[in-house]
C-alpha positions, 0 to 999 in steps of 0.5 A: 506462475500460480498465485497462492489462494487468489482472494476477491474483494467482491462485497468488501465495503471501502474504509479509505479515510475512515477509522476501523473500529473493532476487530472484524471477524476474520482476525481469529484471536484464538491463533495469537499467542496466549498472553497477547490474545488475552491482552486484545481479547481484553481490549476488544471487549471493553471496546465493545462494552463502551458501545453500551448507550451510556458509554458512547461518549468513550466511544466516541473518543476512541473514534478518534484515537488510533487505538481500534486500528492498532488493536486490529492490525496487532492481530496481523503479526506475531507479537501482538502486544509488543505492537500495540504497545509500541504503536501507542508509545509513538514517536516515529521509532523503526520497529520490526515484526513478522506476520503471523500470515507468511512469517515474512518480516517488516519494518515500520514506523510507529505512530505514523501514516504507516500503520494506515497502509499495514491496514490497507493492504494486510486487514482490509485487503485492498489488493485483493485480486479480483479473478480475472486479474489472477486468471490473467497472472496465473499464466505468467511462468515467473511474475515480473512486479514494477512498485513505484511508490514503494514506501515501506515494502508491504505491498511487495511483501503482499504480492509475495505472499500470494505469488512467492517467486515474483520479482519485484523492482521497487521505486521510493525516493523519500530517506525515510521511507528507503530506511524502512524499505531496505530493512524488509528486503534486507529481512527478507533475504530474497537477493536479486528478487527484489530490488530497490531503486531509490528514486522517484519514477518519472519520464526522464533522467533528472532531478525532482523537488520533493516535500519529503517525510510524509511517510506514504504522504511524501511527494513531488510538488507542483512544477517539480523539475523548476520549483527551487527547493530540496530534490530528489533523483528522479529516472524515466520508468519507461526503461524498467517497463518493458516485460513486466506482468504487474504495474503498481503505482502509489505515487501522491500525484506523480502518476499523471506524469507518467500515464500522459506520457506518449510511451505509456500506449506502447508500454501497456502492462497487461495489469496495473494496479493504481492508487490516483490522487487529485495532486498534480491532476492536469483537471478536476475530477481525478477518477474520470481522467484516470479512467479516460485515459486507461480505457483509452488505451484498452484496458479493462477496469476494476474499481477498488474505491473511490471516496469523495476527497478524490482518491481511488484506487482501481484494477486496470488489465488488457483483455 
């Protein structure tokens, strides 16, 4: 299956953990609508003006606030304003947008980790394919797509903006999440294109306790399948991995689980796309485990980042 406009993430500085400041230079304000582009146009400039020396005493308190971020991810849909106004208003409200990009629709929660993952995968380009992984894609006829992780449904409308008849399998356990995951397949009336299975990806049939409504931080907790607690169902992966092109995984610590199984060397996806944590890691360093074992198994690595808290997100394909 082509995939539209291939992009590089060569040279793209890592922002995981960092507030974004100002708006970058791709994010046109001239292509949004005349008074939302004004309002931002405003915004950006008294963010600049209070980078003046005697002024950086403001800036330094916008730092702190989600008010630069939620300036720039504004540019990313098709009512600006109504997005920055909602996002500063809070109070985890559902509310949906169409990107300016693809005028696909999404749901998102305002004033929560989600506008985080908007940024992520959307502004910063995260996901960006580098070109051997869209060489390798490129060959597929129809792009078969396994998201574990799900959360709110942008990493599958990311890979449907690039590669629009993929088909997409998608795991996500927590209630909220699911809410807002139903809504933008729902939206985006694509049928049996995308499918969501609303439970955690594990190596067996069973029921998991869950620290839930954490938005992208929800997770399984340690000793998952004992520890006495709320639960969610839980099904083995392996039954949906066969013949999939594309493996993504944004599990909070649920990964290990899964990549330590025996069945993932017979598995081997041809590509896999993996955020790893230091949640539930069997030893210290999370990015040389997940390196070990992926390398291991034959695959080839590409890094995305990797920051100091233990968190990497990483390209792995099969040569």
């Amino acid at each position: 299956m082509p995939i539209r406009q291939p992009l590089s993430h060569e040279g793209r500085e890592p922002h995981r953990g960092k507030m974004v400041v100002g708006l970058s230079r791709r994010d046109k304000l001239l292509a949004v609508p005349t008074g939302d582009g004004m309002l931002l146009q405003v915004m950006e400039r008294a963010w600049r003006w209070t980078r003046r020396r005697e002024l950086r005493w403001v800036n330094r308190l916008l730092a702190r606030s989600r008010l630069p971020q939620t300036v720039a991810c504004a540019t990313l849909v098709t009512h600006p304003m109504r997005f920055v106004v909602n996002e500063l208003r809070g109070g985890e409200r559902l509310c949906r947008y169409h990107l300016r990009d693809s005028q696909r629709t999404f749901c998102i929660h305002h004033g929560t980790a989600d506008l985080g993952v908007l940024d992520e995968i959307f502004r910063l380009q995260y996901y960006a394919l580098p070109a051997p992984v869209a060489a390798s894609l490129d060959r597929r006829r129809e792009l078969r797509v396994l998201d574990l992780g799900a959360h709110i449904g942008l990493f599958g409308l990311w890979i449907l903006q690039h590669a629009p008849g993929a088909r997409i399998v998608a795991f996500e356990p927590d209630a909220l999440n699911l809410r807002a995951l139903r809504c933008t397949v729902r939206d985006n009336a694509l049928g049996d294109g995308w499918r969501i299975v609303p439970a955690a990806a594990a190596t067996r049939a069973a029921s998991l306790r869950f620290e839930g409504g954490r938005f992208s931080g929800s997770r399984v907790v340690e000793d998952a399948y004992s520890a006495p607690g709320r639960t969610v169902p839980a099904l083995d992966v392996f039954a949906h991995l066969d013949g999939v092109d594309l493996l993504k995984m944004d599990m909070e610590g649920g990964e290990w689980e899964v990549l330590e199984d025996p069945r993932f060397g017979w598995a081997r996806p041809p590509v896999i796309v993996l955020e790893y944590h230091p949640h539930l890691c069997p030893v210290p360093d999370a990015r040389v485990h997940v390196e070990g074992i992926l390398t291991r198994h034959g695959y080839v690595l590409d890094e995305i980042f990797a920051s100091t808290s233990g968190v990497g997100m990483l390209w792995a394909r099969l040569p």
